[in-house]
N, CA and C atoms as an extended XYZ file, in Angstrom:
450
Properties=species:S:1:pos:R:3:atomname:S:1:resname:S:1:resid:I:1 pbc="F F F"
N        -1.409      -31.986       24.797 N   UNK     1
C        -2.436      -31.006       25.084 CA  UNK     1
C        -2.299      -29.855       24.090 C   UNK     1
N        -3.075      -29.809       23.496 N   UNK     2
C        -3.243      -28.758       22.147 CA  UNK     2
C        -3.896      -27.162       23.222 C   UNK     2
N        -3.308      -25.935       22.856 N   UNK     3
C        -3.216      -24.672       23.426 CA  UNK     3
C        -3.033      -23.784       22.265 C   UNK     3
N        -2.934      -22.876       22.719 N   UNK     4
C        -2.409      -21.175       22.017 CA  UNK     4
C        -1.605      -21.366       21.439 C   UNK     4
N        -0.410      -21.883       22.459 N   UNK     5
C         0.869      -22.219       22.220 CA  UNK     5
C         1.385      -23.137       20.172 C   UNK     5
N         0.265      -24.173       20.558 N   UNK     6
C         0.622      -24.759       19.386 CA  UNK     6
C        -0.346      -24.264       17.952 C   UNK     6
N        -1.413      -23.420       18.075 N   UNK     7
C        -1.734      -22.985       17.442 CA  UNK     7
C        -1.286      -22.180       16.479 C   UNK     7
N        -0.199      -22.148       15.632 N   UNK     8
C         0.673      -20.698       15.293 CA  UNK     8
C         0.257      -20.998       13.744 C   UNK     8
N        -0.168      -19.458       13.162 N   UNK     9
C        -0.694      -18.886       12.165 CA  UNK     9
C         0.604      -19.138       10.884 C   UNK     9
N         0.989      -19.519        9.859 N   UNK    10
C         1.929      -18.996        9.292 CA  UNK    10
C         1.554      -18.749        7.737 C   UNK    10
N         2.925      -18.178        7.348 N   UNK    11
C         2.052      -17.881        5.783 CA  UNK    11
C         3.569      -18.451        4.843 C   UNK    11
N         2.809      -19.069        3.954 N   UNK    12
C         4.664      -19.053        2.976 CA  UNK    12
C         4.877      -18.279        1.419 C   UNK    12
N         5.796      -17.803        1.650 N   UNK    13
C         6.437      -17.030        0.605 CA  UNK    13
C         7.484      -17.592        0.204 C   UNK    13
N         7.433      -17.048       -1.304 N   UNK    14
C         8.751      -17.421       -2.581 CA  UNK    14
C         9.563      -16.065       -2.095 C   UNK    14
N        10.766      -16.505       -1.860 N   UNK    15
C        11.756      -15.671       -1.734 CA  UNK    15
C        12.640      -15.162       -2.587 C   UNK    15
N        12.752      -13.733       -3.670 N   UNK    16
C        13.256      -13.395       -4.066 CA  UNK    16
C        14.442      -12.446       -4.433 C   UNK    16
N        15.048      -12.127       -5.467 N   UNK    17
C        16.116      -10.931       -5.327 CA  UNK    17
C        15.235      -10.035       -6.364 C   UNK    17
N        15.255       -8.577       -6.159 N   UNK    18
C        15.605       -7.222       -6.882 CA  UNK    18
C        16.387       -6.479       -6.643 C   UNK    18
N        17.860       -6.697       -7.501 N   UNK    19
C        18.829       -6.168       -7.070 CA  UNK    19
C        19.551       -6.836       -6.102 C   UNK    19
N        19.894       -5.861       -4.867 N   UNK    20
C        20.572       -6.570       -3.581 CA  UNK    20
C        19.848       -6.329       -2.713 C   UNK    20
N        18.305       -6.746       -2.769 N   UNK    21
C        17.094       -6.646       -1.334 CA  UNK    21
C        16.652       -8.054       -1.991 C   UNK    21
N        16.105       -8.263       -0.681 N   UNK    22
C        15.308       -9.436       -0.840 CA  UNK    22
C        13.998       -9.664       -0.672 C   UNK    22
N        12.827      -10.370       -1.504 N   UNK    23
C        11.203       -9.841       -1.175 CA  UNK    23
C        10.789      -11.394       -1.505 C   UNK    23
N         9.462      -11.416       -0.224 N   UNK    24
C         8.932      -12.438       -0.422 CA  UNK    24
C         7.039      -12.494       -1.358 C   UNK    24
N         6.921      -12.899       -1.711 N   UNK    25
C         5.673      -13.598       -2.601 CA  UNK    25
C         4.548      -14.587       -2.045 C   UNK    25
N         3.362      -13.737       -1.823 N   UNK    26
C         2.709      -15.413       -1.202 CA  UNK    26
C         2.800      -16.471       -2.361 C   UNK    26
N         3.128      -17.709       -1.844 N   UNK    27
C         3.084      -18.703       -2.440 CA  UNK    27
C         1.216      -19.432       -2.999 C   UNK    27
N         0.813      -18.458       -2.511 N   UNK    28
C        -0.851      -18.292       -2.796 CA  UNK    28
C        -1.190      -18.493       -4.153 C   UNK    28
N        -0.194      -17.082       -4.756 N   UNK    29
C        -0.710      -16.927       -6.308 CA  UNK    29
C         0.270      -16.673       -6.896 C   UNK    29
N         1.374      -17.995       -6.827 N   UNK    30
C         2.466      -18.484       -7.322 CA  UNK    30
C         2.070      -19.924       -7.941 C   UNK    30
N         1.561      -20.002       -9.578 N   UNK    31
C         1.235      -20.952      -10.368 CA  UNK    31
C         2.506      -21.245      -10.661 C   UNK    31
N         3.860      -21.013      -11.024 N   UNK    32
C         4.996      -21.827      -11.605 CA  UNK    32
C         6.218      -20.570      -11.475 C   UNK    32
N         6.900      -21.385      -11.737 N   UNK    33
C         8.361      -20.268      -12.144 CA  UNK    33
C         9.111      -20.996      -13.129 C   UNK    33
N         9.421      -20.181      -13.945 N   UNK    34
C         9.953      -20.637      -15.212 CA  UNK    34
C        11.447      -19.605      -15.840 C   UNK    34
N        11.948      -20.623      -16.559 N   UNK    35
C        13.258      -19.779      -17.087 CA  UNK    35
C        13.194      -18.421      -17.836 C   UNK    35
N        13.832      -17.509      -18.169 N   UNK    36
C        13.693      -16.632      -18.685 CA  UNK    36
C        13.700      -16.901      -20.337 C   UNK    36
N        12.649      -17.041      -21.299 N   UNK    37
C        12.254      -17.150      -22.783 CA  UNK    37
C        12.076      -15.981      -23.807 C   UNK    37
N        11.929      -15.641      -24.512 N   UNK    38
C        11.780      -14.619      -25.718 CA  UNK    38
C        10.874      -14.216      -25.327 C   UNK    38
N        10.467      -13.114      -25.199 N   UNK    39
C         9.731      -12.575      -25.311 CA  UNK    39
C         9.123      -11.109      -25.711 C   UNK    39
N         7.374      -11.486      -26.593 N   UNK    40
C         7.589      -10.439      -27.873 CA  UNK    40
C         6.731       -9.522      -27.208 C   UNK    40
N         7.834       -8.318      -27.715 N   UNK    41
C         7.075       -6.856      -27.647 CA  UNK    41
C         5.432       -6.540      -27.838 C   UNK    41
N         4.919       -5.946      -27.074 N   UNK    42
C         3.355       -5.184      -27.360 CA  UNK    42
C         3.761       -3.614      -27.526 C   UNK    42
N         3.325       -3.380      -28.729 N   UNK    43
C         3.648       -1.863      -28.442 CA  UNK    43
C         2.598       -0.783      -28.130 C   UNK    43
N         3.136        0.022      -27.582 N   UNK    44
C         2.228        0.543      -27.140 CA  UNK    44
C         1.975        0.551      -25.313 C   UNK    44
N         2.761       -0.293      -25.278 N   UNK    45
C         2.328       -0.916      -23.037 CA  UNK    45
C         3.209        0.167      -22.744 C   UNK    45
N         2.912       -0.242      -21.292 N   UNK    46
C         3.589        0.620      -20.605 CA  UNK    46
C         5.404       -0.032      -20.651 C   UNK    46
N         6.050        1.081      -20.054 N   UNK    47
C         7.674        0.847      -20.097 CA  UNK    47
C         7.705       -0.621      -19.486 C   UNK    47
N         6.871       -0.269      -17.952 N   UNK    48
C         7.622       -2.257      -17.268 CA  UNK    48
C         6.803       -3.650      -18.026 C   UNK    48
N         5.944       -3.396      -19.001 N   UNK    49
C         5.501       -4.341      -19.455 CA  UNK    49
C         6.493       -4.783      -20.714 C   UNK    49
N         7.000       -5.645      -20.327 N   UNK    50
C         7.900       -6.252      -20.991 CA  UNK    50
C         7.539       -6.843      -22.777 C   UNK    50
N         6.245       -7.730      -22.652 N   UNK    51
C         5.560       -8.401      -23.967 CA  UNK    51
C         4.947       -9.488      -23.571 C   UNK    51
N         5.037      -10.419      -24.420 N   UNK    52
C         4.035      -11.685      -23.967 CA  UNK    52
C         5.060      -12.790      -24.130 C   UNK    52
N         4.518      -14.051      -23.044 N   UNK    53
C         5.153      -15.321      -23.575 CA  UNK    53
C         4.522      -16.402      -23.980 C   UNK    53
N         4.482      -17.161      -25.156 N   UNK    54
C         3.998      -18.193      -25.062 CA  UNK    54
C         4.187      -19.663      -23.846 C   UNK    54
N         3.442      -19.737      -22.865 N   UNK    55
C         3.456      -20.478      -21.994 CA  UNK    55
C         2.401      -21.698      -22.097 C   UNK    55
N         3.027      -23.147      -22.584 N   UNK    56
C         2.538      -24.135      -23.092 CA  UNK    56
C         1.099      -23.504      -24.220 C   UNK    56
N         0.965      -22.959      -24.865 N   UNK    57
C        -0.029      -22.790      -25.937 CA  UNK    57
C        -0.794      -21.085      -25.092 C   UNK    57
N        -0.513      -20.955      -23.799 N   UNK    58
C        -0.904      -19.916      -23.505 CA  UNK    58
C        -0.281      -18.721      -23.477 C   UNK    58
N        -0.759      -17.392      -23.829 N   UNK    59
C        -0.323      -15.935      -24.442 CA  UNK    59
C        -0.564      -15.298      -22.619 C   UNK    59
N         0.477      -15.178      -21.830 N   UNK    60
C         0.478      -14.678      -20.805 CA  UNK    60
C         1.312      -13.593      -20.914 C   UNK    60
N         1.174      -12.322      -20.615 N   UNK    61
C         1.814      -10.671      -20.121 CA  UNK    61
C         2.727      -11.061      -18.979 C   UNK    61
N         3.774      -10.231      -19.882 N   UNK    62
C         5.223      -10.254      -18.441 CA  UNK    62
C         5.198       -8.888      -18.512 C   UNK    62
N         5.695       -8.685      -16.839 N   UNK    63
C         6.308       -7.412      -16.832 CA  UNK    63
C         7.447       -7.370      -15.722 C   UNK    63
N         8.765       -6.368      -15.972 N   UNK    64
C         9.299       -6.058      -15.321 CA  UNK    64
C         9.372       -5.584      -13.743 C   UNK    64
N         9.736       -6.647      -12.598 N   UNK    65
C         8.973       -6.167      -11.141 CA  UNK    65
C        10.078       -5.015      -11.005 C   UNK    65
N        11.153       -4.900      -11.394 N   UNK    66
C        12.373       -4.201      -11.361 CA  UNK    66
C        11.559       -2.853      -11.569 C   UNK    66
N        11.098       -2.431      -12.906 N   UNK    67
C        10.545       -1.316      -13.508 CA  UNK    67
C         9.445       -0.925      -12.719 C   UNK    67
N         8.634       -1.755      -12.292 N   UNK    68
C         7.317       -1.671      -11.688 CA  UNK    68
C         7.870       -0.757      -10.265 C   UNK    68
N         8.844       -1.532       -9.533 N   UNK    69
C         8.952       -0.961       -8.173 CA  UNK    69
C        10.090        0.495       -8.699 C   UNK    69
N        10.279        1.082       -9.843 N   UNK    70
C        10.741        2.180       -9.725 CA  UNK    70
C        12.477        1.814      -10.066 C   UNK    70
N        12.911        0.975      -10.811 N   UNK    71
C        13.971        0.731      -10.292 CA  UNK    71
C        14.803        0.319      -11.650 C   UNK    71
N        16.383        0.585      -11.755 N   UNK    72
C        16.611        0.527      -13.127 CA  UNK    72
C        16.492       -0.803      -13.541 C   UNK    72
N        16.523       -0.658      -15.236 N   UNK    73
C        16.401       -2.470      -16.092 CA  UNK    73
C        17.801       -2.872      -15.526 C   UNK    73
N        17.985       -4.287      -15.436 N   UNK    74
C        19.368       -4.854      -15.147 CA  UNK    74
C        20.048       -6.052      -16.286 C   UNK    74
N        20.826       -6.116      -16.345 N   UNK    75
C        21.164       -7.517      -17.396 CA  UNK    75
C        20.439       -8.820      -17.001 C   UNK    75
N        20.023       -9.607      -17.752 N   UNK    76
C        19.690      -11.201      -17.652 CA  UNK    76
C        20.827      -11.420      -17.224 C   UNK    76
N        20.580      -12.411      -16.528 N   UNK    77
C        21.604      -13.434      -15.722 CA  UNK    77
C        21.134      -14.711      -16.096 C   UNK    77
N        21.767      -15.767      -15.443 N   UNK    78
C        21.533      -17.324      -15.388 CA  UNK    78
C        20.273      -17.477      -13.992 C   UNK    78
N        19.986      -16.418      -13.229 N   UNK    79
C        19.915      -16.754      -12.459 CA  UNK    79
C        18.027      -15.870      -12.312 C   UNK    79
N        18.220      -15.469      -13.498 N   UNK    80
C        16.846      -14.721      -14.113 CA  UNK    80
C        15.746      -15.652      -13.930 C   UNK    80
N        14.525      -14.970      -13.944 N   UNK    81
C        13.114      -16.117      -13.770 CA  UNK    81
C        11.903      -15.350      -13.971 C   UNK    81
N        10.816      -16.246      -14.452 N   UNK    82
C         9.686      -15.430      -14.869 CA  UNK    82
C         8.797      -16.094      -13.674 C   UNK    82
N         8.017      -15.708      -12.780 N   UNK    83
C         7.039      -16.029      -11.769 CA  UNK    83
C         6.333      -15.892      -12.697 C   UNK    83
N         5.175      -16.872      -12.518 N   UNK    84
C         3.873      -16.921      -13.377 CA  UNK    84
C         3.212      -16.730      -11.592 C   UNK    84
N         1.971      -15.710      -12.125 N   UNK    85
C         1.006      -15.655      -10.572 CA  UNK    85
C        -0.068      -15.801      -11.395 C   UNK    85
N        -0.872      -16.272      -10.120 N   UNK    86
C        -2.750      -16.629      -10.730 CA  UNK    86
C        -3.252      -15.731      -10.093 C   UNK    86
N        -3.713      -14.735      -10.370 N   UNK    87
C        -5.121      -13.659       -9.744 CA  UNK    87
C        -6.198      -13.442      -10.265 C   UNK    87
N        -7.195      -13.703       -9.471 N   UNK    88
C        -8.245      -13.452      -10.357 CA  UNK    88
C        -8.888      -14.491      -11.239 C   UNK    88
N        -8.453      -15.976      -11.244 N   UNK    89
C        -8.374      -16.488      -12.846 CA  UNK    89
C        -7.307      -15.996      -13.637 C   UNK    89
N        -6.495      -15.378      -13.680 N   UNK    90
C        -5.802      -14.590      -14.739 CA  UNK    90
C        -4.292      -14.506      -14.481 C   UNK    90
N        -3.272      -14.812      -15.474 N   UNK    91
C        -1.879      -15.000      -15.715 CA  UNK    91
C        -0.945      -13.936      -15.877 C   UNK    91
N        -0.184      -13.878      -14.897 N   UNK    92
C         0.481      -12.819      -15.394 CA  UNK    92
C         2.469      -12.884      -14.669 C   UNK    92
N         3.212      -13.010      -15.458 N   UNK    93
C         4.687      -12.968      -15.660 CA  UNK    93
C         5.174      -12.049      -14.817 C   UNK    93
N         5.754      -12.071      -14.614 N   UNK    94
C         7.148      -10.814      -13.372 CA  UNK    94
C         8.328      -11.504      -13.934 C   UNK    94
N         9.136      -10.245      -14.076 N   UNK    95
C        10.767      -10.694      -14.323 CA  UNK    95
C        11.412      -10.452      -13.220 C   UNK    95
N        12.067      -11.452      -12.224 N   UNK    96
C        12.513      -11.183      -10.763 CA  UNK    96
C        14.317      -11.825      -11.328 C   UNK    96
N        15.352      -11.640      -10.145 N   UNK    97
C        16.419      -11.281      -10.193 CA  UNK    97
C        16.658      -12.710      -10.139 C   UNK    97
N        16.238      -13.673       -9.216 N   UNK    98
C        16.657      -14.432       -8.287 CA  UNK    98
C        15.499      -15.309       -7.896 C   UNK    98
N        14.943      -16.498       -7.821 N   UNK    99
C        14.366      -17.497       -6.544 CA  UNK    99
C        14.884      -18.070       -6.293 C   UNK    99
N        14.706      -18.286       -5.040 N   UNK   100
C        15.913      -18.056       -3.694 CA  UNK   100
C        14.874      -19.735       -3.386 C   UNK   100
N        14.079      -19.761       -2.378 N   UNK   101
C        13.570      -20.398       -1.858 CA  UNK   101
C        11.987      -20.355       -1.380 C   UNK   101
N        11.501      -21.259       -0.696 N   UNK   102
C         9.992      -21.065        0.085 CA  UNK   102
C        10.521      -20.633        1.510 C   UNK   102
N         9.762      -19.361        1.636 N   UNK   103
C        10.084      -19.340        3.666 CA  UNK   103
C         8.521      -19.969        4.251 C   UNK   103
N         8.824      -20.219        5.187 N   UNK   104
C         7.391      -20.285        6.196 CA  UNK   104
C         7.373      -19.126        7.541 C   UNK   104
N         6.827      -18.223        7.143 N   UNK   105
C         6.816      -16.990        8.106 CA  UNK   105
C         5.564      -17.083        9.403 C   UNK   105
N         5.931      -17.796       10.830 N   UNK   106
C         4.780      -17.785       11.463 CA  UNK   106
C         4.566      -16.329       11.695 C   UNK   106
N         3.195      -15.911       11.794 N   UNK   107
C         2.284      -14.429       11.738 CA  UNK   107
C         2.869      -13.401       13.013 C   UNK   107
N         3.437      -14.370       13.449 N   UNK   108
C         4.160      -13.659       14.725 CA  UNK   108
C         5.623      -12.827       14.550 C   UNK   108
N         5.921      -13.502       13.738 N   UNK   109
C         7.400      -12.920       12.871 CA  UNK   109
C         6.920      -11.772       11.745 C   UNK   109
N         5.722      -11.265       11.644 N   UNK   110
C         5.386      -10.314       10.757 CA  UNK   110
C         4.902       -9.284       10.780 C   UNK   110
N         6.554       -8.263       10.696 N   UNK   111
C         5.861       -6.781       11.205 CA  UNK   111
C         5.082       -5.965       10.453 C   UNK   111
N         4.077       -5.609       10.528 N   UNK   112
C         3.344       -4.053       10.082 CA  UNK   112
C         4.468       -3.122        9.361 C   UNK   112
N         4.491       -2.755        8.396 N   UNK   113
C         5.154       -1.519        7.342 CA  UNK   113
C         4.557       -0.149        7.637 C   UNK   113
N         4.766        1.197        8.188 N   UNK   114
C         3.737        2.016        8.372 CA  UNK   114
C         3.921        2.738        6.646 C   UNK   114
N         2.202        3.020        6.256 N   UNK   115
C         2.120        3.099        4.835 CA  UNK   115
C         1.346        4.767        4.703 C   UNK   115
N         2.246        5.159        4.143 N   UNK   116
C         1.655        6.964        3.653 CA  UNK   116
C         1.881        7.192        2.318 C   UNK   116
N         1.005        7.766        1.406 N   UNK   117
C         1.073        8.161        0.081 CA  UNK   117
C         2.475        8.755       -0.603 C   UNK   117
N         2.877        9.274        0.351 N   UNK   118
C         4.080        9.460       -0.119 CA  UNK   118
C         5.000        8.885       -0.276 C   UNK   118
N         5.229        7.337        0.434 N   UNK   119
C         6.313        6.311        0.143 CA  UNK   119
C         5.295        5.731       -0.222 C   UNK   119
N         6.038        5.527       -1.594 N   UNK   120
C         5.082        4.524       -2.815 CA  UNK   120
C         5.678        2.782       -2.171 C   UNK   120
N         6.773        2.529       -2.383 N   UNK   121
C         7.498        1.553       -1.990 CA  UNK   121
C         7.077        0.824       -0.864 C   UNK   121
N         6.556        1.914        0.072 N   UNK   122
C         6.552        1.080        1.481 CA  UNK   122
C         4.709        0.558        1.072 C   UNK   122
N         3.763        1.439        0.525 N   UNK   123
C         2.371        0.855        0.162 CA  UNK   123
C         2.679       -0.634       -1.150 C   UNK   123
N         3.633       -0.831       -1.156 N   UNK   124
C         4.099       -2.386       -1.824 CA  UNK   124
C         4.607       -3.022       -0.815 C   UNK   124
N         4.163       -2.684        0.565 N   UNK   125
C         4.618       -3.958        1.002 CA  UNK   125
C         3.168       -4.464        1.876 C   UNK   125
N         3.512       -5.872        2.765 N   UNK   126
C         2.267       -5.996        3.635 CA  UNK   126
C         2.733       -6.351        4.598 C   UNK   126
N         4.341       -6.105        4.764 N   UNK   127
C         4.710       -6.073        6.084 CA  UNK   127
C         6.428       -6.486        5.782 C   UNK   127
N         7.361       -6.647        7.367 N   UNK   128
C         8.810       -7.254        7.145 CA  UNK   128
C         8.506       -8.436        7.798 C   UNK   128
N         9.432       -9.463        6.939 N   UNK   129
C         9.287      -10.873        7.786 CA  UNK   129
C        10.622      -10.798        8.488 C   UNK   129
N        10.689      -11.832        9.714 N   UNK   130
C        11.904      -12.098       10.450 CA  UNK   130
C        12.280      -13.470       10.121 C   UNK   130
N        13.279      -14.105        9.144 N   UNK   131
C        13.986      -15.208        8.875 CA  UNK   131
C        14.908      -15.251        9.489 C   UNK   131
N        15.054      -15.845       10.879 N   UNK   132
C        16.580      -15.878       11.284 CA  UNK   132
C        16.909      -14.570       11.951 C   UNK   132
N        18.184      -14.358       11.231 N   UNK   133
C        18.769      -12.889       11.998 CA  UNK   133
C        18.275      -12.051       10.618 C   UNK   133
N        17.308      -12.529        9.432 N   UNK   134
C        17.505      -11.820        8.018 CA  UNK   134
C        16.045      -10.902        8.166 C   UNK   134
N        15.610      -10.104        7.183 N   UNK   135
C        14.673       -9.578        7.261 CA  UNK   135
C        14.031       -9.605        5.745 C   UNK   135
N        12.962      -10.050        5.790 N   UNK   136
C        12.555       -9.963        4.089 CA  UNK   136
C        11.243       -9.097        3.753 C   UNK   136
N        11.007       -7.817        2.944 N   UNK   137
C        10.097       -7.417        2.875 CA  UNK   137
C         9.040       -8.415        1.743 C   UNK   137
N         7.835       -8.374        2.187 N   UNK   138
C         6.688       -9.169        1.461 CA  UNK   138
C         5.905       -8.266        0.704 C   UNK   138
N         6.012       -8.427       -0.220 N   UNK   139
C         5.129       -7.553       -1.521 CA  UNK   139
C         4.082       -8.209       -1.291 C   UNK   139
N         2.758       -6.659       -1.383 N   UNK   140
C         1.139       -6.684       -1.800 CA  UNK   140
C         1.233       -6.616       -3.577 C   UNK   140
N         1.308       -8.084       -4.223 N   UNK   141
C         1.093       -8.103       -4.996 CA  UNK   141
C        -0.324       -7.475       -5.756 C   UNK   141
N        -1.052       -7.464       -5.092 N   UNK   142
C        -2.449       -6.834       -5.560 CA  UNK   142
C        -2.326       -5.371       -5.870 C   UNK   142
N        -1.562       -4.725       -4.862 N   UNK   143
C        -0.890       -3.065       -4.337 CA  UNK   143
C        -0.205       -2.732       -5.888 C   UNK   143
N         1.042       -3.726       -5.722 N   UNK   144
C         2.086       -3.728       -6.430 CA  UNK   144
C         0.927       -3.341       -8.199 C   UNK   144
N         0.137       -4.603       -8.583 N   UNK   145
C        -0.300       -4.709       -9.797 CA  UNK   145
C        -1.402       -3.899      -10.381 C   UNK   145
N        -1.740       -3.404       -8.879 N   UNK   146
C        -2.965       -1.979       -9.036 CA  UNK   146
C        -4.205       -2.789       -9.144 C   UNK   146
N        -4.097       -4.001       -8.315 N   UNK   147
C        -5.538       -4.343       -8.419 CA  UNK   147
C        -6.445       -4.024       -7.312 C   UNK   147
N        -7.714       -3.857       -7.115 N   UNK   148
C        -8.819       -3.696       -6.233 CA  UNK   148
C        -9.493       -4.756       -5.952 C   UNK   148
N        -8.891       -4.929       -4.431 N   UNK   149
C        -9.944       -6.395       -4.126 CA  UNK   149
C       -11.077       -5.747       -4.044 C   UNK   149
N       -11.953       -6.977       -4.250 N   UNK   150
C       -13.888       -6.465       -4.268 CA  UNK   150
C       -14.170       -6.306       -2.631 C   UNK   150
């Protein structure tokens, strides 16, 4: 007998590191993740825009999520990664610490962030997930990249 009960909403996110927090990604507008490659300077960008990578014949913009959320540059690791996201039609790189895994967050496990102009940080998020006994904040990538949904 199908009910309420079995009806449950969920959403999945790429689970990452910045630093020693952990943030999830809809897996929405998560086109690939790829190793960390050369990549050449634009001058002139802003500080967290890192440069461009050639990605199979395509010229896609990386930028630093580290820099973006306010936060110092850190060394490459082994454990470094470039998220490629699709928005819009359009490509764009993040340098993240860590992918960790996919969570599946049912909507019920997802708290509300309260958001005021003055915490920049907390208007990057779209809520805390509950994994377990863990807690993962979920970045508004749109927030985060300064885009305006229509």
């Amino acid at each position: 007998m199908a009910g309420p009960a079995t009806d449950k909403t969920e959403s999945k996110f790429v689970k990452i590191r910045i630093g020693s927090e952990w943030y999830g990604i809809s897996i929405a507008i998560v086109e690939n993740i790829v190793r960390m490659q050369r990549i050449t300077r634009v001058p002139g960008s802003e500080k967290y825009i890192k440069g461009v990578i050639n990605l199979r014949g395509k010229v896609v913009p990386v930028m630093s999520l580290r820099l973006k959320l306010g936060l110092q540059e850190a060394e490459e690791t082994r454990f470094t990664r470039i998220i490629i996201l699709k928005i819009d039609g359009d490509e764009l790189g993040i340098i993240v610490d860590e992918v960790r895994e996919v969570l599946t967050i049912p909507e019920e496990d997802i708290e509300e962030v309260y958001k005021d102009s003055k915490t920049v940080n907390a208007n990057y998020l779209i809520g805390v997930g509950k994994v377990g006994d863990d807690l993962v904040s979920l970045l508004d990538m749109y927030e985060v990249l300064g885009i305006k949904l229509q």
